[in-house]
N, C-alpha and C positions, 0 to 999 in steps of 0.2 A: 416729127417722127424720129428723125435722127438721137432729138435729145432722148426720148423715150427709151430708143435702145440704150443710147450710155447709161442712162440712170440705170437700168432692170439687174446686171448683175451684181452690182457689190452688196445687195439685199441678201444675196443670196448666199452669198460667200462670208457676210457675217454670222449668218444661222449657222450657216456647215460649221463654222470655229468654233460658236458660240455651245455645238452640242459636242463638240472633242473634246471641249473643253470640262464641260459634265462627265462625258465617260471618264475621264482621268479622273477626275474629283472622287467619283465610286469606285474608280478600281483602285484606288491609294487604301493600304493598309489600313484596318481601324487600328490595329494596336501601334500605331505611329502617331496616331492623334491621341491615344489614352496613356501613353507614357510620359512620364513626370521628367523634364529635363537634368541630369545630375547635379546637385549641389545647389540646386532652386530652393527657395523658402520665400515661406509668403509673407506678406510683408507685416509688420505688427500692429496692431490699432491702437491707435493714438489721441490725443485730446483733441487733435486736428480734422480727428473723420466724426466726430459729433462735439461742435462745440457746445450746444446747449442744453446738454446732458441729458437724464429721465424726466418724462413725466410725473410716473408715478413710484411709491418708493415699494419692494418686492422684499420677501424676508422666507427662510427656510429655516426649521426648525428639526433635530435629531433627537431622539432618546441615547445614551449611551450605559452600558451595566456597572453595574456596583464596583465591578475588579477594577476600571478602567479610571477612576476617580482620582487617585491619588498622580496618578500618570498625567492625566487631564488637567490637574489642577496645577503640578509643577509647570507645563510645555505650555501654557496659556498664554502667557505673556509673549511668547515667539510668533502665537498662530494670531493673535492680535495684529503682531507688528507685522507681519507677512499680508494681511487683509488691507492694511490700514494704507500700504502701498497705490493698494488699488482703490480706495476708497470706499471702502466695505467693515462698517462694525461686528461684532461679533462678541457675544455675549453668553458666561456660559453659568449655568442655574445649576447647584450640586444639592440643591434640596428640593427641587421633580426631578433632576439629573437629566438633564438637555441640553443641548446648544442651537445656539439660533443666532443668524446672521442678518443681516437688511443692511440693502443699498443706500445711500448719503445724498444730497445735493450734489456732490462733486461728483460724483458717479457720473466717469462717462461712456465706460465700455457697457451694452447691455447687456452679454452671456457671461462679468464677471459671477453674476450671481451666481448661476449654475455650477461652475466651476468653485464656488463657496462650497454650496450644498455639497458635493460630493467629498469636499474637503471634510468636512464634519463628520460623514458617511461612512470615511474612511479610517477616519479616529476612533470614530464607534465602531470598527469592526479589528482594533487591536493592531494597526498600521500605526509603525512609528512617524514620528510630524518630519522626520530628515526625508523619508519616503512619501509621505502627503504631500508636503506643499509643491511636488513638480507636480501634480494638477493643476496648479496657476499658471503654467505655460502652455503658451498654443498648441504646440505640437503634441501633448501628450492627455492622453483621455485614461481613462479608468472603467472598470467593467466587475458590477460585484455578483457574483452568480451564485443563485441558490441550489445547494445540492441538498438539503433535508430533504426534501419527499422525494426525491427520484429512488430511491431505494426502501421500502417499507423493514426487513428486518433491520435492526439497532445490528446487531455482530456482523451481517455482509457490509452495512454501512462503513463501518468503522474500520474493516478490513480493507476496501476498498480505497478508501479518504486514504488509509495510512501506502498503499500501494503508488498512489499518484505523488506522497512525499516521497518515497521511494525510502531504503536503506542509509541513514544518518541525512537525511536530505539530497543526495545526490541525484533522484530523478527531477527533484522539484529545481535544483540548481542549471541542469541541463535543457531545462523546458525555457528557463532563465535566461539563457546565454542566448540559445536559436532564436528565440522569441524576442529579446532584448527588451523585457516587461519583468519587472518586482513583482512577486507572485506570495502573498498570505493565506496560509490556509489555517481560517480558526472557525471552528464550532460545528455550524452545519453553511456553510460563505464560504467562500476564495474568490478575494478578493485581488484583482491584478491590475496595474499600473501601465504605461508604455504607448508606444505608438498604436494607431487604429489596424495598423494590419497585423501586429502583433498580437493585439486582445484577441483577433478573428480565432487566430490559433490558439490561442489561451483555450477559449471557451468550447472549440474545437475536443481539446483532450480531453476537457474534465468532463464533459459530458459523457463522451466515449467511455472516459475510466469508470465513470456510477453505470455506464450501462453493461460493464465486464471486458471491457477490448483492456488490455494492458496499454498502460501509454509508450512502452518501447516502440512499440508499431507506429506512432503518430511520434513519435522523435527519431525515427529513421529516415521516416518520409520528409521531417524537416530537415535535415543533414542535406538530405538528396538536393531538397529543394533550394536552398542554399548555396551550391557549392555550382547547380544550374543557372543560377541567377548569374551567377559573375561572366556568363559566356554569351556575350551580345547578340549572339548569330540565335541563342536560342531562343531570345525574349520573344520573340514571334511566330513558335513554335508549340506544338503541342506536348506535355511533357509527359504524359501518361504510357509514353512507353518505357520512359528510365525509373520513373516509380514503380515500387515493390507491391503486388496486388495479394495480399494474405486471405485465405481462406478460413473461415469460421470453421472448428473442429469440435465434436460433442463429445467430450469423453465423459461422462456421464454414463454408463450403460445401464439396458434397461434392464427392471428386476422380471427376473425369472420367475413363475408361480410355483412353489412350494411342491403341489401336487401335479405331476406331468402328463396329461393323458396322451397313451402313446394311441395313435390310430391302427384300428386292424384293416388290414387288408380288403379289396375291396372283391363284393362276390354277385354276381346277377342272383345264386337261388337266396330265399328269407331264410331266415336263421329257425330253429327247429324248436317246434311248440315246448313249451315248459311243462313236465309234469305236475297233474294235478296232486292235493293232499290223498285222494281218492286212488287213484294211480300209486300212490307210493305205499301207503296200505295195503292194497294188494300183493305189490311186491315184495314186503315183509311177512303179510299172511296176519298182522293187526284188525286187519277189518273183517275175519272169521270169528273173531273174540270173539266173549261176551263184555261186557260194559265192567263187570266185578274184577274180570280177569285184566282189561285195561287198566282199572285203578289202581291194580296191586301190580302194574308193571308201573307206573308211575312213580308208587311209593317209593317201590326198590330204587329206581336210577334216582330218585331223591336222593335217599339214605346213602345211596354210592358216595353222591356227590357230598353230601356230608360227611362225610368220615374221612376224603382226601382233605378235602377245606380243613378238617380239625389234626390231621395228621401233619400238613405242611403249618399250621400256627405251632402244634406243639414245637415243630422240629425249628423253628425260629426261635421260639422261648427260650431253648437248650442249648442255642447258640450261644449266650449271657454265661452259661457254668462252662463252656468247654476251656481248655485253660492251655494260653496257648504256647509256639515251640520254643522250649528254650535253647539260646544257644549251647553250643557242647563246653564248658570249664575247661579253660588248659591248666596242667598242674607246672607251679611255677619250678625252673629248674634248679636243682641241690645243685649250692655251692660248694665246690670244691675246695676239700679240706686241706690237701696237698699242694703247700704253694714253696716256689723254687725261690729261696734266697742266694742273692748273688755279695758272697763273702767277699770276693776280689773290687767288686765296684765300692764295699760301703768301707774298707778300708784309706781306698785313696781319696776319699772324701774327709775324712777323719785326718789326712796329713797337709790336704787340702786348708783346711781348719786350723790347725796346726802354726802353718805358715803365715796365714791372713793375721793380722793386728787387730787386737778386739778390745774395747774398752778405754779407759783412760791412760795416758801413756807414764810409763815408770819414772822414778825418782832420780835414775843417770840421765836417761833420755832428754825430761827434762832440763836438766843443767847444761847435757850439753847444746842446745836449742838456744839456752839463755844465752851460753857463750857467741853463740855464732850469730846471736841478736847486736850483741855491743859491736862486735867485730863491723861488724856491715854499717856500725852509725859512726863510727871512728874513721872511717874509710870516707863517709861522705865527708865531717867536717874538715 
C-alpha cells in the first residue's frame, strides 16, 4: 500500500507540466515562427544533394518576334555560356524563330530547367540577357503578366500602360526601387524580375493601374510600408492603421436629358374636360354654316396663308440686290503750301561744310606730309 501512494503522484504532476507546456506552445506568437531570421539564406544546391542526376531528359521550347533576331543572335553565345554552367544546352532556330533548351546527363539540379524556360521567356519578351540571366539564381523569380485583355478599348489601353511608365519613366523607376525588381514593359506583357515578395507588388500595381486606380496610390502605400518594416516592434502588429485608405471618386457626371419635364403641382380635383371639335364650333358660331359657306372660309385662310408664304420668299429674294453700308470716305488732308524756312540754321551748315576737308588733299599738303614722312625715318635710323 505504501508503495502505491508513492508511486500515484508524479503521474500526475507530469500531465499538469506536460499541458503548460501546450498552453505556452499556443500562446507563442505565430508571427515569431513565420519570420525569416536577418541575413539567413538558404543554402545552394549542389552536385552533393543529387549525385546521380535525372532520369529522364526535360526540354522547353519559346517562340521569339522578328525585331528580336538580330539581338538574339548577337547575345547567344553569353546565354549558351551562362546555361552550359549549369549543364543545360540551349539552342536557338532563327528560321521557325525559337529557342529551346533541354537538360544533359550532367544535370544535377532538377528546377534548373524551369528557371531556363523562363530565361527564353524573358528574351522573347524584349529583356536585356544583363537582366535575364539573374533568373539562374535562387533567390530571384520572374513574373510575366498579361495586360492585353484587361482593357477592351485600344486608346484607354495604351493611355493606361503609358500612365503605369509614368512621365520619362519615373513612375516605373519608383515602382523599381520600393519593389527592388527590373520591371519591362513591352507590347501588351510587363514582364518583372526580383524577389518573390517583390513581384507580389509588381503585379499588385499593374493590375490596379489597367483596372483605372493610378499607381501613386500603390507607391504611397509602398513608402509607408517600407519605412514600417525597419521598426521591430512593429512586425507583429497590424498596420492598417498607418496606411492611407483612398476613396474611389466618380467624376463622371451623369448626362442630363435634353428635354426637362418640370412636374406640376399636385391637386386631389382631375384636371378639366377638353373641349370637343363640336364644343368649339359653337363657340365660334361655324357649326350654324352651311357646308359652301365653310368651304369658302377654308379657301380664304388658305389664300392668307399663301400670300404671307410668297411675301416672306419675295422679301428673301431682295435680300441678294440690297446693296450694302458703305463706309463714310474721309477726304484726305490739303497739304500745306506754306512751309517755314529756317535761313539762320541752313547757313551754319554751309560753314559747317566749309571747314570739314572734303576730297583728295592739295599739292602743299601733300609735300608737306612727305617732309614729315622722312623726318620720322631719319630719327629712327
Amino acid at each position: 500500500m505504501a508503495t502505491s501512494k508513492a508511486d500515484g503522484p508524479p503521474p500526475a504532476a507530469g500531465k499538469s507540466g506536460f499541458r503548460n507546456q501546450k498552453q505556452k506552445q499556443e500562446n507563442r506568437d505565430e508571427s515569431e515562427l513565420l519570420t525569416v531570421p536577418d541575413g539567413w539564406k538558404e543554402p545552394a544546391f549542389s552536385k552533393e544533394d543529387n549525385p546521380r542526376g535525372l532520369l529522364e531528359e526535360s526540354s522547353f521550347a519559346s517562340l521569339f518576334p522578328k525585331y528580336r533576331e538580330a539581338y538574339l543572335k548577337e547575345c547567344w553565345p553569353l546565354v549558351q555560356k551562362a546555361l552550359n554552367e549549369h549543364h543545360v544546352n540551349a539552342t536557338l532556330d532563327l528560321i521557325e524563330g525559337s529557342m529551346t533548351v533541354c537538360t544533359t546527363k550532367k544535370t544535377f539540379d532538377p528546377y534548373i530547367i524551369i528557371r531556363a524556360r523562363d530565361l527564353i521567356k524573358l528574351l522573347a519578351r524584349s529583356v536585356s540577357f544583363e537582366q535575364a540571366v539573374r533568373i539562374l539564381q535562387d533567390d530571384i523569380a520572374c513574373d510575366i503578366i498579361k495586360i492585353g485583355s484587361l482593357v477592351r478599348n485600344k486608346e484607354r489601353f495604351v493611355k493606361r500602360r503609358q500612365r503605369l511608365i509614368g512621365p520619362k519613366g519615373s513612375t516605373l523607376k519608383a515602382l523599381e526601387l520600393l519593389t527592388n525588381c527590373y520591371i519591362m514593359v513591352q507590347g501588351n506583357t510587363v514582364s518583372a524580375i526580383g524577389p518573390f515578395s517583390g513581384l507580389k507588388e509588381v503585379r499588385k500595381v499593374v493590375l490596379d493601374t489597367m483596372k483605372n486606380i493610378h499607381p501613386i496610390y500603390n507607391i504611397k502605400t509602398l513608402m509607408i510600408k517600407r519605412e514600417l518594416a525597419k521598426d521591430s516592434e512593429l512586425r507583429s502588429q497590424s498596420w492598417e492603421r498607418f496606411l492611407p485608405q483612398f476613396k474611389h471618386k466618380n467624376v463622371n457626371k451623369r448626362k442630363e436629358p435634353k428635354k426637362k419635364t418640370v412636374k406640376k403641382e399636385y391637386t386631389p380635383f382631375p384636371p378639366p374636360q377638353p373641349e370637343s371639335q363640336i364644343d368649339k364650333e359653337l363657340a365660334s358660331g361655324e357649326y350654324f354654316l352651311k357646308a359652301s359657306q365653310k368651304k369658302r372660309q377654308k379657301m380664304e385662310a388658305i389664300k392668307a396663308k399663301q400670300a404671307e408664304a410668297l411675301t416672306k420668299r419675295q422679301e428673301e429674294r431682295n435680300k441678294a440686290f440690297i446693296p450694302p453700308k458703305e463706309k463714310p470716305v474721309l477726304k484726305p488732308k490739303e497739304a500745306s503750301t506754306e512751309t517755314k524756312i529756317d535761313v539762320a540754321a541752313i547757313k551754319e551748315k554751309v560753314k559747317k561744310a566749309k571747314n570739314k576737308k572734303l576730297g583728295a588733299l592739295t599739292a602743299e599738303e601733300v609735300k608737306l606730309k612727305m617732309e614729315v614722312d622722312e623726318k620720322k625715318k631719319k630719327k629712327k635710323k
